[in-house]
N, C-alpha and C positions, 0 to 999 in steps of 0.2 A: 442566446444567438451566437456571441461569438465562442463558446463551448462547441456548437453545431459546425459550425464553422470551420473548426480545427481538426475535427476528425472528418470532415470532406476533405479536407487540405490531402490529409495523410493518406486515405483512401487514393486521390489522384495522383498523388507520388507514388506509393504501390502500382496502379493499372501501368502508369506511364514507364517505371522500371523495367518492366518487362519487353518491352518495343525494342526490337533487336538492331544493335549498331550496324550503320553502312560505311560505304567507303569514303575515304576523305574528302570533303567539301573543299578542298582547295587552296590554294594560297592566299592568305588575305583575312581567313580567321580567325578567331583569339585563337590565344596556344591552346595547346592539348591539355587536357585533364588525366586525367589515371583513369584508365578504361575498367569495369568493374568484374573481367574475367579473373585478374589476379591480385589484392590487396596487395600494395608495397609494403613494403619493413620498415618502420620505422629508421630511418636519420639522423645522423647528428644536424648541426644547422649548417648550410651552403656557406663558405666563404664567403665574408661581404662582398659583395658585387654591386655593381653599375644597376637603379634602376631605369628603364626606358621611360619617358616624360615626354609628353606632348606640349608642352608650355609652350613653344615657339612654332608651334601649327603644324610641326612636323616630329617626327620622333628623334631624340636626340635622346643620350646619356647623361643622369645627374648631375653626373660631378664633372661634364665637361658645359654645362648648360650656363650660360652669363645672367644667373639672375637666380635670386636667393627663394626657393621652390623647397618646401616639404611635400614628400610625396609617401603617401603608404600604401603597399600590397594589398592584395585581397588576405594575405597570412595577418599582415601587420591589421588589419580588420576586425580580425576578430580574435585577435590575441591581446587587441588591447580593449574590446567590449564597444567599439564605436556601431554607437547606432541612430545619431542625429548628428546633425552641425554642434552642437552643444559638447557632445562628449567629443568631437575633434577639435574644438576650439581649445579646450583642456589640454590638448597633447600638443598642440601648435606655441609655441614661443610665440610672443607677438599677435595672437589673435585672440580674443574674446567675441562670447556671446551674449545676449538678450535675448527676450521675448520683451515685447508692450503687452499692455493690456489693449492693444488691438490685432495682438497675436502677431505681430509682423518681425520677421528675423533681423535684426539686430546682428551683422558680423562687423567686426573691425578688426584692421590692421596695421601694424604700428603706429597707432592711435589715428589712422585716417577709418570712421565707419558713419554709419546712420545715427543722427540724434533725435530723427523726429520719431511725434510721438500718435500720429495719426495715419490712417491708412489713406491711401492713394501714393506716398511721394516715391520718389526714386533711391536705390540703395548706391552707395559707396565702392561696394565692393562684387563686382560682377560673379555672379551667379552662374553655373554652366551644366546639365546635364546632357550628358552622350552629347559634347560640341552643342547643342543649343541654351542661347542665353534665358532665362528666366528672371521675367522684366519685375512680377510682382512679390515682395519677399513676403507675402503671405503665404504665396506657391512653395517655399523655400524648408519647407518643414517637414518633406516627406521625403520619401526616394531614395534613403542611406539603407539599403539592401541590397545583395546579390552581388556586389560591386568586383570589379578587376581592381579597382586603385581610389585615389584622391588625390589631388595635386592642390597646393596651397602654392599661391602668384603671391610673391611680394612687392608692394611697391608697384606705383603707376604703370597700366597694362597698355596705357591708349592704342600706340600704333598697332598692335594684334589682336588685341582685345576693345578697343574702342571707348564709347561712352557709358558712364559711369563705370571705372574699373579706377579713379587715384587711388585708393587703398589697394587695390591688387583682384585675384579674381580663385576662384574655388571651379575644379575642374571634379565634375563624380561622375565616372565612367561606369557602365555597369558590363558585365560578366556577356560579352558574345558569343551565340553559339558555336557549337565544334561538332564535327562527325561522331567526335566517342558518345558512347551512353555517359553521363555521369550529373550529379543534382547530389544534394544533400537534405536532410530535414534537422532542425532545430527546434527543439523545445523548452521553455523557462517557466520557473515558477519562484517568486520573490513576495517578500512583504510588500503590505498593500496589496497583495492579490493578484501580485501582477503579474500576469499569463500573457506569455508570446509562442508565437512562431512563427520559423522563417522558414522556405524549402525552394528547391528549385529542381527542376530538373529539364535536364536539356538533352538532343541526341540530335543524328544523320537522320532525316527521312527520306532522302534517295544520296545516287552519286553527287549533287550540289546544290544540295536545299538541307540545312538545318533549322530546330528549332529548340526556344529553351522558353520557360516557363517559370515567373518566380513571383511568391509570392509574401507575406507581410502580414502580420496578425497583431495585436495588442490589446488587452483588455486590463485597466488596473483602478482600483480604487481611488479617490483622491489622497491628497498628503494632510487636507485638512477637513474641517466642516462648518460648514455655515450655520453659526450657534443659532440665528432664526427663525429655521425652518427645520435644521437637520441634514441637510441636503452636502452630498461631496462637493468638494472644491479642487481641484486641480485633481483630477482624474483623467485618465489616458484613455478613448476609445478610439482607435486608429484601425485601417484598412489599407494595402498599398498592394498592388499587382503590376508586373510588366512584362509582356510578350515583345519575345523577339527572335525576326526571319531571317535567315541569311541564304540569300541564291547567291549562286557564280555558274552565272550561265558559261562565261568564257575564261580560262585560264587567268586574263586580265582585268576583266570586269566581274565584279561584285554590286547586289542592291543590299542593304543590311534595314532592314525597317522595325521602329522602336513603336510600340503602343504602352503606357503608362495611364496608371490611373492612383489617386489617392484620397484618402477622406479619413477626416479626423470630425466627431459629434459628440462633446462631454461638454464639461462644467470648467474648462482651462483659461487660465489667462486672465485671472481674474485680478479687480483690485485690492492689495494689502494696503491696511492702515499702517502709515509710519508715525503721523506726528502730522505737527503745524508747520508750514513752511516759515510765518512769518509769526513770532510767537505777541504780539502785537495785534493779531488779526483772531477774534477766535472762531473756532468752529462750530458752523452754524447747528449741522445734527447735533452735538455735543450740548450744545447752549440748548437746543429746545429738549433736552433730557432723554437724548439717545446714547448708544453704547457702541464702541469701537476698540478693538484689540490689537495693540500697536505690536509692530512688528513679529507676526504670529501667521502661520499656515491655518489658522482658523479667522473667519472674519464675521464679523454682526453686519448682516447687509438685509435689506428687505427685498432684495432680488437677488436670486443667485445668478451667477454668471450662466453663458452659453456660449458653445464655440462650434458652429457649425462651417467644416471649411475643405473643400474638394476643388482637386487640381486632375486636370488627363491631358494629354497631348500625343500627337502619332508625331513618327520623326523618319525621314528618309532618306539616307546616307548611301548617296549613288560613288563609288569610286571606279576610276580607271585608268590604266597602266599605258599611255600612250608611246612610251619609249621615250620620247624626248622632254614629257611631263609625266608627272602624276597629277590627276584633273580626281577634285574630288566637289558633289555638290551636297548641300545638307538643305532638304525642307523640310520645315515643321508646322506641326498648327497647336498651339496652346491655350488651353481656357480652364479659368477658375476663378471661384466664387466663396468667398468671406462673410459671414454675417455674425456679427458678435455682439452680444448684451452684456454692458455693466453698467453697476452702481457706483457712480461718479465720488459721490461725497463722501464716501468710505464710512460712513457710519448706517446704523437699523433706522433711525427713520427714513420715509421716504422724501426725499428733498429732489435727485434729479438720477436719473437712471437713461440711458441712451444706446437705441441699437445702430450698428454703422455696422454699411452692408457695402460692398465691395464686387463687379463683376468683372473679369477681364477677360480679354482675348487677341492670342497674337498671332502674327503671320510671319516670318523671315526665311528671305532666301538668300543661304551664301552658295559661292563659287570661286576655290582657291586653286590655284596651278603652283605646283613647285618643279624644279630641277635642279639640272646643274650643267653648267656649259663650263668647261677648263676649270680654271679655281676658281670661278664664280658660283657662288649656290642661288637659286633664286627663289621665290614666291612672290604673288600677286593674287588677291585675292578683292571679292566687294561681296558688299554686305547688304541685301534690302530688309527693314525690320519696320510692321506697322502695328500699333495696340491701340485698342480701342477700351475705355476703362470709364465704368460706370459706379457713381457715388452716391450714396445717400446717409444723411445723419438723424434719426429723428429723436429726439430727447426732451419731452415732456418735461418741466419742472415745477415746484412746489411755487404755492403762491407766499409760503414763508418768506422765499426770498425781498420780497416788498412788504412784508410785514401781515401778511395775509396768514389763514388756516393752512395747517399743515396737508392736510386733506383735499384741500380745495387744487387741484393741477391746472395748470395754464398751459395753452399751446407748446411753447420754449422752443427748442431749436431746432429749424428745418431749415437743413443744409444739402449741397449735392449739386452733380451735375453731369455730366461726362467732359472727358479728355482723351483728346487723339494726339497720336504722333506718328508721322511719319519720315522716317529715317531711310538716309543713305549714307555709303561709305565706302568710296573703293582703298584698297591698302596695296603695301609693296614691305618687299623684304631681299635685300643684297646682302650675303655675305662674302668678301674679297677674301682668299688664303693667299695672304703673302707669301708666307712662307707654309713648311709643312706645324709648325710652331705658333706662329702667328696671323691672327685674322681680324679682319675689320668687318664689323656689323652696322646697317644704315638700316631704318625701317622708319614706316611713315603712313599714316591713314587723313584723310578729308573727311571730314562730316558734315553733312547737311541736313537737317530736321526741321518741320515743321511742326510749329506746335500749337492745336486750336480747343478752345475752349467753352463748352455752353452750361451757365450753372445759375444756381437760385441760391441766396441767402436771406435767412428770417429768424428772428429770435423776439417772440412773441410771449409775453406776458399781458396781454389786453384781452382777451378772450380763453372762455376754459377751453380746455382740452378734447378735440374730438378728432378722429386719427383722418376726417375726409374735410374740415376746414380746408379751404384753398389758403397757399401762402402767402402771407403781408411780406414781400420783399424790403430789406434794408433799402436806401437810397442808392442806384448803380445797378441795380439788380431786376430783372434777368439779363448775362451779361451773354454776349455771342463773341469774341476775340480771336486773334490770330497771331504767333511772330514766329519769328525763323532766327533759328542759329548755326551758324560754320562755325567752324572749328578745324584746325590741321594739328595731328601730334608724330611728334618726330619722337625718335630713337636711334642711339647710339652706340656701339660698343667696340672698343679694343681689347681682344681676348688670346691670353697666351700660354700655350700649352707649355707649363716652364720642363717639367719632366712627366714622365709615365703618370707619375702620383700625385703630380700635383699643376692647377689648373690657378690661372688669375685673369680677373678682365677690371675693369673699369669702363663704367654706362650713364652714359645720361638718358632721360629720359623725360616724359611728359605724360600728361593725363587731362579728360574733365570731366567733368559731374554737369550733365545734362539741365539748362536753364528750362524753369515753369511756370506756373501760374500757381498760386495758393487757391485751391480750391475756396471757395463762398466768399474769397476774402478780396474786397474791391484795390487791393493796391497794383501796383502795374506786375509783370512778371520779375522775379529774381533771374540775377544772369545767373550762366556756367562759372562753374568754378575751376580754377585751373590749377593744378600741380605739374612743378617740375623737381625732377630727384639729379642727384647727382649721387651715384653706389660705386664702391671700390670693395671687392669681394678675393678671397681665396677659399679654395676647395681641394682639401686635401686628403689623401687615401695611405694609410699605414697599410700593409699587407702583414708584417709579421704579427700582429695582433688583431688582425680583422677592423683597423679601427679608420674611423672618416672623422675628422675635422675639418669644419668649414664655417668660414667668420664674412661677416657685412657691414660694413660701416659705411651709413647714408646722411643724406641729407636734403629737405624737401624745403621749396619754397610754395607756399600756397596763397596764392591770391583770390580777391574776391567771394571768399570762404561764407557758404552756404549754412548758416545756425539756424536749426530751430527753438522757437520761444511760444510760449501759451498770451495771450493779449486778450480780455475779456473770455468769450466761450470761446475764441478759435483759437489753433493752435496755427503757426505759419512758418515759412521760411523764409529770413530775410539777409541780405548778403555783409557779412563782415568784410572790414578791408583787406587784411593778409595776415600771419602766419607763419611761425617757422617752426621744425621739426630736426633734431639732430637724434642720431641711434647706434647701438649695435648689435647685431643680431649674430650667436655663436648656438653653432650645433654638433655637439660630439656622439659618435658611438664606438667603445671597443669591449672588444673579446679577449681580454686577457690570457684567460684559460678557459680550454672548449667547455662551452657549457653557460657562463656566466658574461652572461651581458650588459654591459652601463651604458645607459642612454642619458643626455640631459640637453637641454638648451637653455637660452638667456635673450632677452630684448631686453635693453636700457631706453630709454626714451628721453630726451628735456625739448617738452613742445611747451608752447608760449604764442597768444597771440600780440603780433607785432603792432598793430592800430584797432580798434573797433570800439567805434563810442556808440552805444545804445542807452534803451534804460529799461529798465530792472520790472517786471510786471509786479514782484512781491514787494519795492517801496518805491514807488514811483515818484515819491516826494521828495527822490533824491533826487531826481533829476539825471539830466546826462550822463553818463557814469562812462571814462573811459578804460577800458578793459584790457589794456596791457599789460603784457606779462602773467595775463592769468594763463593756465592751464587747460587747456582745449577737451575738451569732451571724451568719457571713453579713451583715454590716453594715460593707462597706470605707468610710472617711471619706471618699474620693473615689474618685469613678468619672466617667471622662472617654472620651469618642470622638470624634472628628472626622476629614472625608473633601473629599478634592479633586476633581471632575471638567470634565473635557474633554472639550467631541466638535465634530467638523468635518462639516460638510455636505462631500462629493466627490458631485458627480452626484445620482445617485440610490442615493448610502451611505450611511453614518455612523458614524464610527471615535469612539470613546468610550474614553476611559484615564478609570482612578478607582486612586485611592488612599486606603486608609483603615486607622482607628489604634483601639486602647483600651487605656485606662491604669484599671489598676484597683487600690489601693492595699492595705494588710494585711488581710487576711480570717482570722479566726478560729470555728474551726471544735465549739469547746464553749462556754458559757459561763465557762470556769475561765482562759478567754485565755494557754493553754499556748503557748508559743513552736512545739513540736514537732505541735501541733493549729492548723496555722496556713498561711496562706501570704501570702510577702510581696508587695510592691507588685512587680506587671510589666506589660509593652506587649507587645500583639499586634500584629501588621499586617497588610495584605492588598493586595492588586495585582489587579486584571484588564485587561484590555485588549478590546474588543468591537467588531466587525464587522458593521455590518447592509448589508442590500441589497435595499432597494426593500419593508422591513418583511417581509420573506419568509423570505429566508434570514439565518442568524447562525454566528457564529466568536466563540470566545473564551476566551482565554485566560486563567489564575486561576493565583494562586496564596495562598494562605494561612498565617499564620501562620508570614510570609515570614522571622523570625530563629529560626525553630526552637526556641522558648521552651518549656521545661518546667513546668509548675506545675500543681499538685496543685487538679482541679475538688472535691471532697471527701473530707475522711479523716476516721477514728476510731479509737477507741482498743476493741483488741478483747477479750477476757477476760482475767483476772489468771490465771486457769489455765494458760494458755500462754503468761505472762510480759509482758501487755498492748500487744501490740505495736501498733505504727502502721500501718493499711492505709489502704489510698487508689486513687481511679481520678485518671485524669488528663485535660487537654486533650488535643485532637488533637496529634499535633507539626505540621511543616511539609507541607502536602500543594501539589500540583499538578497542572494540567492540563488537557485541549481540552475543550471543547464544543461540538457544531456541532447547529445546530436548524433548521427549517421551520416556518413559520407560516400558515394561508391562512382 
């Protein structure tokens, strides 16, 4: 299928090549491409320059920008092999990734991200494609294709970015049309089987109407196999397309409209066995004489996993040139839908196996204005955002767990509901130029949301198993609820242009992590959680050696801190007291000599929660247990990367070797900083070698996560009913292999 697949792709990039370029669309465009009448000559590399960043809703320059932003090119894209949130988290200082084994993205920054371990909740760290947010981080695992750029927001986004953005927010722009003819195709072939291709192709279809076309392929083997059946495990079958129109009817006015679609259907995401969480507690498959392979891409499970998980949205980005504004609106409509099966207990018998199905769908409509009146710059913007999200858990269990036949299945757990929200938010943004040197930044957003709730919980061992049993609701249940949260977050900044090269501000700022309901779970709602940072930054530009230097030193107060914890079958969020965070974030790149490149960065971290007494689900017999000064989740003390490149001018070539590294230090994985909920300090590496030819043709060879490193991207600890075992998915192991592309 997807063999067929691939030579349609190519076939339609052929027809569409040939469709003859018109006249320029206009101002308002992405830039221009290299029109395909005349191959360029190869280049040495452009003097480091300024990238353009939208971080602040409007287009500003990096290295004059008050706020600590990695941002990569469409070049920097694919010279460094990013092709998920994963392999950008690698290249980002301060950010890591995850999967669950409920498939849900997992990003964090500067150790503020998601800890929970069930689908429905809300993430940490805002999500944004083409300017719209993407509420479900399920949705979150597709779309790194075709791209103009990426921008990484560090540190609490609220007054621009809003609700859930305290850890910072991920901006992936994709590739807008242009008048010229021009598109690329990409094809790869690697261990494990793994066949891609990417292509795109875009052109003028009159004087002010373009269109571009891109598309997304993926077919790979698993990394491992389910020693009880045979069957792949973590294998990749992905699909991703996205169409987009750009009219400019008037010199001033542009409509640019996005249609996207994505789908991912394999055996991914599944649970690894690590171990016992509480070695005191055994495990129940294990004890009745089943088989489990700790820490292994291969697992003994009596069901193999499933990952069935598609995302589409249309998006329409009206701008216009009013003279005394730029009025720009964005609407969008998003929907997508998750269903995933695993095997709970991580071992071959069957004990408890559970599909959780996930449907969403959003609505939002912003409308921002900026200018500039004297030294005043302005914007003002509001946000309408509603999603409507539907839940279901169902999970059969073994009647072992009461001391019953293994065979014998009981009802077990019928969970679910939906949840609505309805959000507002008007914003503002002032910046004062005192001087031509000096300026002062105010920024500020309100929120208001409403958040209502209709759900059933049931955890049935009284009656066998039949999938049209009506549900025995726990006591509470079926619940109908409603509450409402405001919220205001301000922003601050003093920013001073000290010379040509060099840039300093100093910023406060705020954030919150939107208050919920625990799904099935009858305790009242958890509040918002609140950050506020205080950053002092310099951004520096070496010209005689091509090099940027630019360092962060923060610091976050966080109250009311949102943890997730597993309690019987449910997993919940419940509110810690507060929180502190201190850091520093440094990023260099110089060109010594033309040709050879050194890139690296650094985040230090010492976070620590300051109150929170709960108790422990794996010894409860402890009792209250106060938790200060533990180590907060997802928050390694260091995180370090750094990369070497080379490329020689031959003729009209250009052979490029890059080498690169990340060191990422102890991550723990609960707030209870379990050694067994943990993973320690390891290095990745990576290798490519690349071939150009006249900016046309490409060769390139990769290889990643060149020592074949194991280490667990996230685990947890799963019910005390089946002995609390340790599950976890993991990194890729080592993969390899070709790539050969055209570009015109």
């Amino acid at each position: 299928m997807y063999k067929a697949s691939f030579a349609a792709c190519l076939l339609a990039s052929t027809i569409l090549s040939v469709a003859p370029a018109h006249a320029q669309v206009a101002d308002g465009a992405a830039p221009k491409s290299a029109s395909s009448e005349a191959a360029p000559q190869i280049q040495a590399e452009p003097e480091t320059g300024d990238i353009i960043v939208t971080a602040t809703r409007r287009e500003t320059r990096l290295q004059t920008t008050a706020s600590a932003v990695t941002a990569l090119t469409s070049a920097d894209i694919q010279s460094r092999g990013i092709v998920d949130v994963q392999s950008l988290a690698a290249l980002t200082p301060g950010m890591s990734f995850g999967t669950t084994t409920g498939a849900q993205a997992h990003i964090s920054i500067r150790g503020v991200g998601s800890d929970s371990v069930v689908i429905g909740q809300d993430p940490r760290v805002a999500y944004y494609q083409d300017g719209v947010y993407i509420g479900r981080p399920t949705a979150q695992l597709g779309g790194v294709f075709d791209l103009e750029r990426i921008e990484v927001l560090k540190g609490p986004q609220g007054a621009l970015y809003g609700r859930n953005a305290t850890g910072g927010a991920v901006n992936v722009i994709s590739k807008a049309p242009t008048d010229q003819l021009d598109g690329y195709f990409r094809f790869g072939y690697g261990n494990y089987n793994d066949l891609t291709f990417d292509g795109a192709v875009g052109s003028g279809l009159t004087s002010n109407l373009a269109v571009r076309l891109a598309i997304h392929l993926q077919s790979r083997d698993g990394f491992g196999k389910n020693i009880v059946n045979g069957d792949d495990v973590d294998d990749k079958q992905a699909v991703g397309a996205r169409l987009s129109l750009l009219w400019k009817p008037l010199p001033n006015l542009s409509f640019l409209t996005i249609a996207d679609y994505n789908r991912e259907r394999d055996h991914a995401y599944g649970t690894h066995f690590l171990g016992q969480s509480n070695p005191a507690i055994p495990i129940l498959g294990l004890k009745l004489g089943g088989t489990a392979i700790p820490f292994s891409f291969d697992i003994a499970s009596d069901t193999t996993p499933q990952a069935l998980i598609r995302a589409w949205g249309v998006n329409e980005k009206i701008r216009f040139d009013a003279g005394w504004a730029n009025i720009q609106s964005t609407t969008s409509y998003r929907n997508s839908e998750a269903s995933i099966l695993n095997d709970y207990d991580g071992t071959s018998v069957p004990i408890y196996k559970a599909t959780s199905y996930e449907r969403a769908w959003q609505l939002s409509q912003e409308l921002t204005l900026d200018g500039k009146v004297g030294r005043v710059d302005w914007l003002v913007g509001a946000l309408y955002f509603h999603e409507n999200l539907f839940l279901k858990t169902v999970g059969p269990v073994s009647a072992a767990i009461i001391g019953g036949a293994i065979t014998d299945f009981r009802q077990g757990q019928r969970t679910g509901g939906t949840l609505r929200n309805d959000a507002f938010a008007p914003y503002f943004e002032l910046a004062y130029n005192l001087t031509d040197q000096l300026a002062l930044r105010v920024s500020g957003r309100y929120t208001t949301e409403r958040r209502f709730i209709n759900d059933v919980s049931s955890f049935d061992t009284t009656r066998p198993f039949l999938p049209d049993n009506p549900i025995l609701n726990r006591p509470g249940f079926p619940r109908n609820a409603a509450v409402r949260f405001n919220n205001f977050s301000p922003s601050a900044s003093l920013e001073w242009k000290a010379t040509p090269n060099v840039f300093a501000y100093v910023k406060y700022s705020q954030g919150f992590k939107s208050g919920a309901y625990n799904i099935s779970s009858i305790q009242p709602p958890f509040q918002p959680e609140k950050i506020q940072s205080y950053e002092l930054g310099v951004k520096t530009t070496i010209p005689s050696i091509r090099g940027v230097l630019n360092l962060a030193a923060f610091y976050y107060d966080y109250t009311n801190l949102q943890v997730s914890v597993v309690r019987g079958t449910l997993s919940m969020i419940e509110n810690a007291a507060s929180a502190k965070i201190k850091g520093l974030d440094i990023t260099a790149r110089v060109e010594p000599v033309r040709g050879l490149v050194f890139e690296g960065g650094a985040t230090y971290l010492d976070t620590h929660y300051s109150r929170y007494l709960t108790t422990d689900p794996l010894y409860p017999a402890l009792g209250i247990q106060d938790l200060s000064g533990r180590t907060l989740t997802q928050a390694p003390k260091w995180s370090l990367n750094g990369s070497v490149q080379q490329y020689w001018l031959i003729g009209e070539s250009k052979l490029t070797a890059r080498a690169e590294a990340q060191y990422v230090s102890r991550v723990y994985f609960t707030p209870f900083n379990s050694p067994v909920l943990s993973q320690g300090g390891y290095t990745v590496a990576n290798a490519s070698l690349r071939l150009e030819v006249r900016k046309n043709w490409s060769l390139e060879a990769y290889v990643r996560n060149l020592g074949d490193k194991r280490a667990v991207a996230q685990s947890s600890s799963a019910s005390g009913l089946w002995g609390s075992p340790v599950i976890a998915t993991l990194i890729p192991p080592r993969t390899f292999g070709l790539r050969a592309g055209y570009s015109f």
